[in-house]
PyMOL Python script that loads the backbone (N, CA, C, O; Angstrom):
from pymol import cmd

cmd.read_pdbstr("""\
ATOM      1  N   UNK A   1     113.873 156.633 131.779  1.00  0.00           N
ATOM      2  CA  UNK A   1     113.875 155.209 132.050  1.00  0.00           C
ATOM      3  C   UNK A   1     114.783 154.537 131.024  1.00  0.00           C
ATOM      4  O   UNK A   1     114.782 155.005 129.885  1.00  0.00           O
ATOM      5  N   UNK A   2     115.447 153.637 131.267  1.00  0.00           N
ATOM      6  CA  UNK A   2     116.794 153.007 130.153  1.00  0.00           C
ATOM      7  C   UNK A   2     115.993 152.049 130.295  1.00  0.00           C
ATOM      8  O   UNK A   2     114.977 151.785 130.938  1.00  0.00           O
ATOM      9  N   UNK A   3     117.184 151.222 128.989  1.00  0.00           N
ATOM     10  CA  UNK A   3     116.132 149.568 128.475  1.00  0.00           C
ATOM     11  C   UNK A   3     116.120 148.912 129.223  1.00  0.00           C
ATOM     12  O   UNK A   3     115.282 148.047 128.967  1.00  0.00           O
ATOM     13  N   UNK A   4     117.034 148.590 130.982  1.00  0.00           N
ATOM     14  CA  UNK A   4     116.886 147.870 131.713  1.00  0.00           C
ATOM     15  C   UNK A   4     115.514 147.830 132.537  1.00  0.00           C
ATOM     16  O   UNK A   4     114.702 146.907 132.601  1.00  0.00           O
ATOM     17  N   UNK A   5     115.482 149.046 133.129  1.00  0.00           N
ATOM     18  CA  UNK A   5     114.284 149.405 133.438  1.00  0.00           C
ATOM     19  C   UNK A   5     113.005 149.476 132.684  1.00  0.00           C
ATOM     20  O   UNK A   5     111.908 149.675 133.207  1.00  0.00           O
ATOM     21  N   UNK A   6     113.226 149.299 131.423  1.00  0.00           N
ATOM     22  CA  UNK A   6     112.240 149.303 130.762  1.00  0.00           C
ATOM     23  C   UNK A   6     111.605 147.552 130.940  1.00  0.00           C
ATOM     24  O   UNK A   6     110.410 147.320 131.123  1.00  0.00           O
ATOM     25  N   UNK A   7     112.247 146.897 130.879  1.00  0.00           N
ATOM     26  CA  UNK A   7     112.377 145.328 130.700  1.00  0.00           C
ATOM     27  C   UNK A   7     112.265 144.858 132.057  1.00  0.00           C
ATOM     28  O   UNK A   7     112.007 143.662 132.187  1.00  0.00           O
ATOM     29  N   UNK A   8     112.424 145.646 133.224  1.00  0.00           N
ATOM     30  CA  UNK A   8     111.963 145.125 134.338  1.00  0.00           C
ATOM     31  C   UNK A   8     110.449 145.599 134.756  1.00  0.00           C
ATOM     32  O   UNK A   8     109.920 145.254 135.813  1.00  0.00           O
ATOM     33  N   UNK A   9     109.982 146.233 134.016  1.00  0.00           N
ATOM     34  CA  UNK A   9     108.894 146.859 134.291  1.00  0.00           C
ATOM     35  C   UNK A   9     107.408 146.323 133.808  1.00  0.00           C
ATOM     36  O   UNK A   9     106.292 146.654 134.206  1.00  0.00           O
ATOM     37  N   UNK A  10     107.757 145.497 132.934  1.00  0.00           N
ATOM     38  CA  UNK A  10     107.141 144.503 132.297  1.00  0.00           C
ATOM     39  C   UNK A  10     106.342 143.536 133.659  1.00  0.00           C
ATOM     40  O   UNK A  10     106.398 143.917 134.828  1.00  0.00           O
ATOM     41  N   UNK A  11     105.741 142.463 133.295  1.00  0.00           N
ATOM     42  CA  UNK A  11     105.120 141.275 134.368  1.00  0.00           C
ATOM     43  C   UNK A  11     106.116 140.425 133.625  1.00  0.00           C
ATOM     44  O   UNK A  11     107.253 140.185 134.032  1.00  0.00           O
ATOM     45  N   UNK A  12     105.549 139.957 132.410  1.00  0.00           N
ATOM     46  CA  UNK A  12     106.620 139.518 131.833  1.00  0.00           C
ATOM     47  C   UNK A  12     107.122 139.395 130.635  1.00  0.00           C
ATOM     48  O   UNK A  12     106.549 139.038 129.606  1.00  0.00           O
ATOM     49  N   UNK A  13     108.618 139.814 130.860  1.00  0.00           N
ATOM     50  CA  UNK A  13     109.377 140.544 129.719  1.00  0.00           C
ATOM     51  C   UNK A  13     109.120 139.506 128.322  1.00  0.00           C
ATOM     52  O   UNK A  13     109.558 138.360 128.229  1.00  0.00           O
ATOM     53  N   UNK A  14     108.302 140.227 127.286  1.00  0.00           N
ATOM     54  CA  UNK A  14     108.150 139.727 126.011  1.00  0.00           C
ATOM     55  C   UNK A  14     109.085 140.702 125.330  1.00  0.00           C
ATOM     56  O   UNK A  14     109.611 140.106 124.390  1.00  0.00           O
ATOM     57  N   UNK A  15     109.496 141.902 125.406  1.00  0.00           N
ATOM     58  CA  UNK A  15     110.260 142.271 124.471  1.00  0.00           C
ATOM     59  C   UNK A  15     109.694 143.491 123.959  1.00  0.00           C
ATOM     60  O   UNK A  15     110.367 144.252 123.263  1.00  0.00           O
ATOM     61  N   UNK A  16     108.363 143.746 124.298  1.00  0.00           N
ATOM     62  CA  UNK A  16     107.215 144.489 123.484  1.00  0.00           C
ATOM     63  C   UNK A  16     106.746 145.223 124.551  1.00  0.00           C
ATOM     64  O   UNK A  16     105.717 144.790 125.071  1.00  0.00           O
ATOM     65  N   UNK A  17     107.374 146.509 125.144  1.00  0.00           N
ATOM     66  CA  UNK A  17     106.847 147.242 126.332  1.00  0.00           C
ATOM     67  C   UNK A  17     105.679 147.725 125.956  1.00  0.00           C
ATOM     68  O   UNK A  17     105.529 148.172 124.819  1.00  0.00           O
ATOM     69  N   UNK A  18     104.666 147.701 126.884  1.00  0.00           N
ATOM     70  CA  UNK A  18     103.335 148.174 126.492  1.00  0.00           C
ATOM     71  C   UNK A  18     102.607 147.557 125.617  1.00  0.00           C
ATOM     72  O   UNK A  18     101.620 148.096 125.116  1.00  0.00           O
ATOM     73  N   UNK A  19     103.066 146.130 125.265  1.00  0.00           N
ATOM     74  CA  UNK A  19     102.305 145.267 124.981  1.00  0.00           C
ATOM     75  C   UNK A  19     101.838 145.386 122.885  1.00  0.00           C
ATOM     76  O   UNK A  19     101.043 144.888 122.088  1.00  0.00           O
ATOM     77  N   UNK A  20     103.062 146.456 122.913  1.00  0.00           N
ATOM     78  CA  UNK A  20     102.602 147.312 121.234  1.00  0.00           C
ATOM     79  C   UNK A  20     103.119 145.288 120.184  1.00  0.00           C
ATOM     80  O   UNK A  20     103.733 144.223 120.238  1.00  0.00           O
ATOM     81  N   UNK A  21     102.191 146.190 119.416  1.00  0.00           N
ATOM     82  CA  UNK A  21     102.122 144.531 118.304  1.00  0.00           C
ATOM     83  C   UNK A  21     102.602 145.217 117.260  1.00  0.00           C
ATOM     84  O   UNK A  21     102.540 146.440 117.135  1.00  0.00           O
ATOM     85  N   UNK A  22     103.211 144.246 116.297  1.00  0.00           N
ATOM     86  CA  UNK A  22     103.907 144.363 115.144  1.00  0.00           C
ATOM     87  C   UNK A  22     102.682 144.923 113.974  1.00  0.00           C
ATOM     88  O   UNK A  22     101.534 144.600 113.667  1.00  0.00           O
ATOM     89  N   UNK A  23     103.604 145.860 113.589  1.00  0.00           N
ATOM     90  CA  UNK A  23     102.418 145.935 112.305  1.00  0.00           C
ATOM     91  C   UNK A  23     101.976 145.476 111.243  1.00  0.00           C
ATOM     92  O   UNK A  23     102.758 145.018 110.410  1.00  0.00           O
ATOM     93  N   UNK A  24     100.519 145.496 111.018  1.00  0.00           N
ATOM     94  CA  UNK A  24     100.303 144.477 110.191  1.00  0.00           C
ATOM     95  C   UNK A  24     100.349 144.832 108.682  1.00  0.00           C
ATOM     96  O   UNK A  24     100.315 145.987 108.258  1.00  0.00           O
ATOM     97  N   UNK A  25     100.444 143.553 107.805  1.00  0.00           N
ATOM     98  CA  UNK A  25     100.790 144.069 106.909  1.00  0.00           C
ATOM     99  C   UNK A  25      99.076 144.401 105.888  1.00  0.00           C
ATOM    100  O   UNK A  25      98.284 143.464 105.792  1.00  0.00           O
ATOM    101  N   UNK A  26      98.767 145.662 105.291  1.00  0.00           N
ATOM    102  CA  UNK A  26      97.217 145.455 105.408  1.00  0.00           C
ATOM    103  C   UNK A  26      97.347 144.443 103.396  1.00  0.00           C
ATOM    104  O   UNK A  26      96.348 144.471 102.676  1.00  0.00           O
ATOM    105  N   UNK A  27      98.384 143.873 103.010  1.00  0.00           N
ATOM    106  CA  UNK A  27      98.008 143.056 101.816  1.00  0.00           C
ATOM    107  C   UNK A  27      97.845 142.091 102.129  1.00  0.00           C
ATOM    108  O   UNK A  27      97.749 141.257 101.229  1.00  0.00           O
ATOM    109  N   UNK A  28      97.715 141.615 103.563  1.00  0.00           N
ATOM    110  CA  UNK A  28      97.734 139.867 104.291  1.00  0.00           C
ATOM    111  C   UNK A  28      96.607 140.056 104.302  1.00  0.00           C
ATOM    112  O   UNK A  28      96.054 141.154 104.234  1.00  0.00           O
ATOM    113  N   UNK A  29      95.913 138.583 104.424  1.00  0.00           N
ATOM    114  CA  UNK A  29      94.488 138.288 104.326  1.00  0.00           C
ATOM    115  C   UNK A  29      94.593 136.486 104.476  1.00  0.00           C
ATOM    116  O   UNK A  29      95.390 135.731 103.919  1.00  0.00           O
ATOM    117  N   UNK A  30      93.473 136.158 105.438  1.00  0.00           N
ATOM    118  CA  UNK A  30      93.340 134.919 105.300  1.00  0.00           C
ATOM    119  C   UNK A  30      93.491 134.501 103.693  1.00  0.00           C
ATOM    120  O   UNK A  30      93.320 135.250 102.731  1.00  0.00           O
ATOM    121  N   UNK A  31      93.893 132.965 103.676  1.00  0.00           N
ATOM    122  CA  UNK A  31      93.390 132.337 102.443  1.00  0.00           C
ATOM    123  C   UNK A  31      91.489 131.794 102.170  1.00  0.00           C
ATOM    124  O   UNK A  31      90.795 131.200 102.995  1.00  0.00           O
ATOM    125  N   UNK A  32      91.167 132.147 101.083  1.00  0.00           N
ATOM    126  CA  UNK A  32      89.773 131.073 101.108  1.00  0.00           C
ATOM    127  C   UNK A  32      89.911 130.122 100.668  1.00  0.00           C
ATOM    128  O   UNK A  32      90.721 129.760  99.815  1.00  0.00           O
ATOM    129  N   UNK A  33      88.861 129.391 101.379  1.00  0.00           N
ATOM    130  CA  UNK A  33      88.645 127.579 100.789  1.00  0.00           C
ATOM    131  C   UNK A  33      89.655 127.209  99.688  1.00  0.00           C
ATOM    132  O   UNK A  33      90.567 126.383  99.702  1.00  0.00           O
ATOM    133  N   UNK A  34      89.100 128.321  98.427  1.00  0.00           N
ATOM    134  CA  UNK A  34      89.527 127.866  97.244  1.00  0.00           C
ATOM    135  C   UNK A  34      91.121 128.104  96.657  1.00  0.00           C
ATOM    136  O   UNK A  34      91.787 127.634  95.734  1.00  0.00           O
ATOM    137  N   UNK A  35      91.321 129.051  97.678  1.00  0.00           N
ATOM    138  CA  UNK A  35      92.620 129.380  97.482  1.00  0.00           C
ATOM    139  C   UNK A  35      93.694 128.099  98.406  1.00  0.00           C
ATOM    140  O   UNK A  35      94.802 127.670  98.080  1.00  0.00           O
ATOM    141  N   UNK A  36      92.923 127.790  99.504  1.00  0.00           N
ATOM    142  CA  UNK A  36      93.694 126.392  99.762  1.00  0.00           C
ATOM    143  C   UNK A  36      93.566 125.393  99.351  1.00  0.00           C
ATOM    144  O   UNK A  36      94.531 124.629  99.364  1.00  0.00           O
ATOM    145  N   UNK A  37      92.210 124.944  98.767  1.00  0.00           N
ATOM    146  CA  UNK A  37      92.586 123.828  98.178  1.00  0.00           C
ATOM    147  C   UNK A  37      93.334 124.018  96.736  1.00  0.00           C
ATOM    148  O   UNK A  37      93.567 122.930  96.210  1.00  0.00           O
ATOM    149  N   UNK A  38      93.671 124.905  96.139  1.00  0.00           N
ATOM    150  CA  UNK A  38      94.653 125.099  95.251  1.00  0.00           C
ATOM    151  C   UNK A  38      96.241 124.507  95.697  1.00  0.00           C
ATOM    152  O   UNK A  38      96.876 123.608  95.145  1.00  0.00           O
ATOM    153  N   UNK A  39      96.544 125.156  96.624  1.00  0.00           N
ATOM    154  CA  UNK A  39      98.006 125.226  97.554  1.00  0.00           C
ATOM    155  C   UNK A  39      97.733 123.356  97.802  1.00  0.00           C
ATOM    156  O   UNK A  39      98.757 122.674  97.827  1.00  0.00           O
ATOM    157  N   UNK A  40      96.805 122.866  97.916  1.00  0.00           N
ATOM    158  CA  UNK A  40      97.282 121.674  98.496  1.00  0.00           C
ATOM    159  C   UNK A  40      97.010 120.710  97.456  1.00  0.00           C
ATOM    160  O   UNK A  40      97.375 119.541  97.586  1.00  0.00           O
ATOM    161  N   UNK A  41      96.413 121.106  96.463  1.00  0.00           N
ATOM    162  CA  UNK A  41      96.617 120.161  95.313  1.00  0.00           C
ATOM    163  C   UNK A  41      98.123 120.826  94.104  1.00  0.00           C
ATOM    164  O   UNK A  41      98.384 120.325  93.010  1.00  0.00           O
ATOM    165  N   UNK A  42      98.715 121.773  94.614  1.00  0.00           N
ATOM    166  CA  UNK A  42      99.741 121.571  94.056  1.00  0.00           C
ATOM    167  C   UNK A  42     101.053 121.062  94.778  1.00  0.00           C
ATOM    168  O   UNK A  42     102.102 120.899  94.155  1.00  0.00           O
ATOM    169  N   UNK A  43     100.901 120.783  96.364  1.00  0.00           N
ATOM    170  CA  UNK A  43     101.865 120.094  96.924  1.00  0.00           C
ATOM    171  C   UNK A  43     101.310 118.376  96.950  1.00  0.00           C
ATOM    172  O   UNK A  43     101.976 117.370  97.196  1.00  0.00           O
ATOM    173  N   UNK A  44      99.828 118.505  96.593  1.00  0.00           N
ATOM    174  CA  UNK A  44      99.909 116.486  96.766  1.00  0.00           C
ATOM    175  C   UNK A  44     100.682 116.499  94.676  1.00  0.00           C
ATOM    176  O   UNK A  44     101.320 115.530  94.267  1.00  0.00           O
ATOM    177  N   UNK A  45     100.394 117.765  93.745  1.00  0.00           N
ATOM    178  CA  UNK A  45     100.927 117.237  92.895  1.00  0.00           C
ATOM    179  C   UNK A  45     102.467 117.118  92.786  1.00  0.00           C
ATOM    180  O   UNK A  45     103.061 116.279  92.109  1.00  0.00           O
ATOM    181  N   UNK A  46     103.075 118.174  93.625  1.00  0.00           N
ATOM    182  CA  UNK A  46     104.938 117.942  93.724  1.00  0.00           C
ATOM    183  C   UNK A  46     105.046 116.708  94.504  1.00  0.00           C
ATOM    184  O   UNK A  46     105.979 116.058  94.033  1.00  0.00           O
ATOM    185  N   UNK A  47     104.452 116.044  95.581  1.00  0.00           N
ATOM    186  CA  UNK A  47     105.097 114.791  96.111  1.00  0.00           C
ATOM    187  C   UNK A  47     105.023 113.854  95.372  1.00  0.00           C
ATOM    188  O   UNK A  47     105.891 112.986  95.287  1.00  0.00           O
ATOM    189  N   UNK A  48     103.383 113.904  94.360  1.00  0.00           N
ATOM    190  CA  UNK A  48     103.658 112.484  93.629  1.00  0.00           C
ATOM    191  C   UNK A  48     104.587 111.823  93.377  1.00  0.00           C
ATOM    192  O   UNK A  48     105.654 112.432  93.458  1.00  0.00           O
ATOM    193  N   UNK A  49     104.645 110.809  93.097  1.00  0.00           N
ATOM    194  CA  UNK A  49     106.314 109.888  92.750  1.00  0.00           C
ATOM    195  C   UNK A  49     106.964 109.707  94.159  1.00  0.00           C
ATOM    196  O   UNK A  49     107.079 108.564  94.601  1.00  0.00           O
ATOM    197  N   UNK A  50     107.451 110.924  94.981  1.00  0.00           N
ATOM    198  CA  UNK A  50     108.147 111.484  95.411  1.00  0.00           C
ATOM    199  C   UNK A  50     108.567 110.441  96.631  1.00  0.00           C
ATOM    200  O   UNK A  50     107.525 110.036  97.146  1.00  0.00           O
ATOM    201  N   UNK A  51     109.901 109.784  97.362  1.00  0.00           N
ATOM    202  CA  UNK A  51     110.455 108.327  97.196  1.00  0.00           C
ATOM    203  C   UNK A  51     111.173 109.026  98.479  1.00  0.00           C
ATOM    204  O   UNK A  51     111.680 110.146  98.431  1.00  0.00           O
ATOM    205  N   UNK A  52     111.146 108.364  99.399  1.00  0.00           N
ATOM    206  CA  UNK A  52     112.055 108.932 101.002  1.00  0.00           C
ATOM    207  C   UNK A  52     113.483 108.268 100.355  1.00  0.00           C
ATOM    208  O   UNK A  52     113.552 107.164  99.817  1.00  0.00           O
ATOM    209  N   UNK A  53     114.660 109.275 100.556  1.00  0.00           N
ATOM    210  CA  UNK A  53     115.602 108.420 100.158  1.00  0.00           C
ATOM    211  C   UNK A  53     116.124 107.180 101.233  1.00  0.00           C
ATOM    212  O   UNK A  53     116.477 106.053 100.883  1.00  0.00           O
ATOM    213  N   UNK A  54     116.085 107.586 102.320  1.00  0.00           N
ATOM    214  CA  UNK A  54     116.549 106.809 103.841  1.00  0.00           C
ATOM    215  C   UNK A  54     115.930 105.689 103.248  1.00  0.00           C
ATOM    216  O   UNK A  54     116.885 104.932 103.070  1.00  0.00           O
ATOM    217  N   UNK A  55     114.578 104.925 102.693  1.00  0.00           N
ATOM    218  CA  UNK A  55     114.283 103.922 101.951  1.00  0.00           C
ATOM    219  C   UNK A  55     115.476 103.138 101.272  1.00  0.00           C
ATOM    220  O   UNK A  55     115.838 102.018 101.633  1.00  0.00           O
ATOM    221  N   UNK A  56     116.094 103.935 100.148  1.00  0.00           N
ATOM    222  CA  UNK A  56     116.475 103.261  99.466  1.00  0.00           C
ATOM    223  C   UNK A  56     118.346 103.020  99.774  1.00  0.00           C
ATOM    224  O   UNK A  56     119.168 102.582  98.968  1.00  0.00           O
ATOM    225  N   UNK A  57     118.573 103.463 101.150  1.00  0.00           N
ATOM    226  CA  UNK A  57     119.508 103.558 101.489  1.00  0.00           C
ATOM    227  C   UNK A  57     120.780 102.533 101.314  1.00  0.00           C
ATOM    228  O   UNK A  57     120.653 101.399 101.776  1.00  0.00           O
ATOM    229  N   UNK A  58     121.546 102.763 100.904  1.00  0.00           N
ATOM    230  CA  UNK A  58     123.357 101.294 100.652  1.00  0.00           C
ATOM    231  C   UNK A  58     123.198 100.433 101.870  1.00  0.00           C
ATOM    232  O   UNK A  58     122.992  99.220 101.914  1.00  0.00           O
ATOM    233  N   UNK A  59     123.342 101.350 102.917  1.00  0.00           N
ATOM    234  CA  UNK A  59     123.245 100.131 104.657  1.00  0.00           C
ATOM    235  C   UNK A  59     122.360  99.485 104.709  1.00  0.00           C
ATOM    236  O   UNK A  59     121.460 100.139 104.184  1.00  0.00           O
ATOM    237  N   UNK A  60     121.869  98.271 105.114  1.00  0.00           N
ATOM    238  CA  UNK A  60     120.939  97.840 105.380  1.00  0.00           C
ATOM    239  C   UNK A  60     120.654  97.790 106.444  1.00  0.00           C
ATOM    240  O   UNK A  60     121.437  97.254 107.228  1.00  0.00           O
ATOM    241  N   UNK A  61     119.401  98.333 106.913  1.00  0.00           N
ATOM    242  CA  UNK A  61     119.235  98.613 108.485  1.00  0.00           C
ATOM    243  C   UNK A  61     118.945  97.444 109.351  1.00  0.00           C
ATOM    244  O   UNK A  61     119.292  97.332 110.527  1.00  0.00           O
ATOM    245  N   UNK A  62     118.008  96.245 108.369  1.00  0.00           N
ATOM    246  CA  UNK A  62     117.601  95.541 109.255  1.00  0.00           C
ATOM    247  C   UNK A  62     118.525  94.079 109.173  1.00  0.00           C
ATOM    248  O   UNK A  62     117.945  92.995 109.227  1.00  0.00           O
ATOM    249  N   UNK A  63     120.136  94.180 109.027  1.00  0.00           N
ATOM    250  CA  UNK A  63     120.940  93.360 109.101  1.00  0.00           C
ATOM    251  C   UNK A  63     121.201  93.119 110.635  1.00  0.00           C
ATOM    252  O   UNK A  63     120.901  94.092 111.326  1.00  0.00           O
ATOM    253  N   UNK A  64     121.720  91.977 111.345  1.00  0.00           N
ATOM    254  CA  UNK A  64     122.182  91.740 112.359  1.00  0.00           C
ATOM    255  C   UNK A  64     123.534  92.488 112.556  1.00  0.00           C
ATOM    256  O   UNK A  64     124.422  92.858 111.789  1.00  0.00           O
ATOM    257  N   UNK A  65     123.300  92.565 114.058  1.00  0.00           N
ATOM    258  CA  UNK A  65     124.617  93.435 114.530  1.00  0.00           C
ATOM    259  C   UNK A  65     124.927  92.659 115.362  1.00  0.00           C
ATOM    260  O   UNK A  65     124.294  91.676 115.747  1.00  0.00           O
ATOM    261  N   UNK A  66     126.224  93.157 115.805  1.00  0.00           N
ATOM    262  CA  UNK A  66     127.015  92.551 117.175  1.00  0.00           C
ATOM    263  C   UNK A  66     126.578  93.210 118.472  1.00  0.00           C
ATOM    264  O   UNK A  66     126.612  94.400 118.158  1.00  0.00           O
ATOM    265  N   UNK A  67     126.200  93.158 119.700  1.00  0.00           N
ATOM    266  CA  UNK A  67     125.831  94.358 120.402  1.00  0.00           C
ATOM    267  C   UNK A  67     127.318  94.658 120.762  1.00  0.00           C
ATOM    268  O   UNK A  67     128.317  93.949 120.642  1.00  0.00           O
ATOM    269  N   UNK A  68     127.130  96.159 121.326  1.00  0.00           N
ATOM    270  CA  UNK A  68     127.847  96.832 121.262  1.00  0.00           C
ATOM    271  C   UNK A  68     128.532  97.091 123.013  1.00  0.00           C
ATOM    272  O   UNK A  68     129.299  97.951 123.446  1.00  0.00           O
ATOM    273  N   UNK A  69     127.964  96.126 123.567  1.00  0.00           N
ATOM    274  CA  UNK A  69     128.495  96.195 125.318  1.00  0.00           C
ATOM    275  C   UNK A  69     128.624  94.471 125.419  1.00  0.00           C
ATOM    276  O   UNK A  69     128.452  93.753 124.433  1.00  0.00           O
ATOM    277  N   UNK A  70     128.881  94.065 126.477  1.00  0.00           N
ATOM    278  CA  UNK A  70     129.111  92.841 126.355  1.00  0.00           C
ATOM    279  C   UNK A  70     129.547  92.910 128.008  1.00  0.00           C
ATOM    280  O   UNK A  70     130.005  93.876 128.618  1.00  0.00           O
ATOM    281  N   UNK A  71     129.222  91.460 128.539  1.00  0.00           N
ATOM    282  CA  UNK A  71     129.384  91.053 130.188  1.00  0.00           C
ATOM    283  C   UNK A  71     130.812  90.711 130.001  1.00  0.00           C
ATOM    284  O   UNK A  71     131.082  90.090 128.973  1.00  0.00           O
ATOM    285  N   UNK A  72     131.992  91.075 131.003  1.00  0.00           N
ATOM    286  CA  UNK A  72     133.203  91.008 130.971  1.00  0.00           C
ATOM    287  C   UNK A  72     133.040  89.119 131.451  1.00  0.00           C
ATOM    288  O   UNK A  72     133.183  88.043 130.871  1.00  0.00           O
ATOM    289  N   UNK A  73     132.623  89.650 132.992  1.00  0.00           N
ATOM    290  CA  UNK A  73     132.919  88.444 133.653  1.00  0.00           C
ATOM    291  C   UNK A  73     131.919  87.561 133.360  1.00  0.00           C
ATOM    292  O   UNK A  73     132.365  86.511 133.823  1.00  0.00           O
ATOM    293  N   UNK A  74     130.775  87.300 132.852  1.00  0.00           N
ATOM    294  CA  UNK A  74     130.083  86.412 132.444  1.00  0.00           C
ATOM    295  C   UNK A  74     128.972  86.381 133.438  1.00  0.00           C
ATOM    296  O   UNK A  74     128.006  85.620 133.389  1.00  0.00           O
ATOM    297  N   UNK A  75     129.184  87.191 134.249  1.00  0.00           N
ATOM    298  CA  UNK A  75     128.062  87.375 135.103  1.00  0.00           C
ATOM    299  C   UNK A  75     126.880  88.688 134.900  1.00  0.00           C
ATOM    300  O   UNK A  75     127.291  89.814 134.620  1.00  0.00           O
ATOM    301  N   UNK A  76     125.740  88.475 135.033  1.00  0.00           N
ATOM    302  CA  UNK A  76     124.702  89.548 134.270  1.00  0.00           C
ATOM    303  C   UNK A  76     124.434  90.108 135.662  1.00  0.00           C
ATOM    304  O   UNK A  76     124.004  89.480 136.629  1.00  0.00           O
ATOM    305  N   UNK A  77     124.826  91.650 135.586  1.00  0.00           N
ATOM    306  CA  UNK A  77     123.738  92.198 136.934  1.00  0.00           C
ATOM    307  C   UNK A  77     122.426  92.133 136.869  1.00  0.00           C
ATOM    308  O   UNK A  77     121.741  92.521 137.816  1.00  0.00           O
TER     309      UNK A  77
END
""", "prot")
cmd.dss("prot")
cmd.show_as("cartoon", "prot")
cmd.util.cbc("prot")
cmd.orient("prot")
């Protein structure tokens, strides 16, 4: 059987004939409680301060503009 046939033989083609799963790695392991709330009190401590630049941006966004189409003949469809 070649890979075409292999891939049509499927219901549907994932890539993984016979449905085989990646192996796992056996040093993975959920995190516990305590191990996440670690992870997330050291990312609320890296954002502290931490300032969107698009905020403090040179353009000012909420200046008036010109629009950018305009009625030739003065008539509005």
């Amino acid at each position: 059987m070649n890979a075409y046939e292999r891939l049509m033989a499927e219901a549907i083609p994932t890539g993984t004939f016979g449905h085989a799963q990646p192996p796992s790695d056996p040093h993975s392991r959920p995190w516990t409680a305590l191990e996440q709330a670690e992870h997330r009190r050291t990312l609320d401590e890296a954002l502290n301060g931490w300032q969107d630049p698009s905020d403090t941006a040179t353009r000012d966004r909420q200046r008036p503009r010109r629009p950018q189409l305009r009625v030739i003949d003065g008539q509005a469809a």
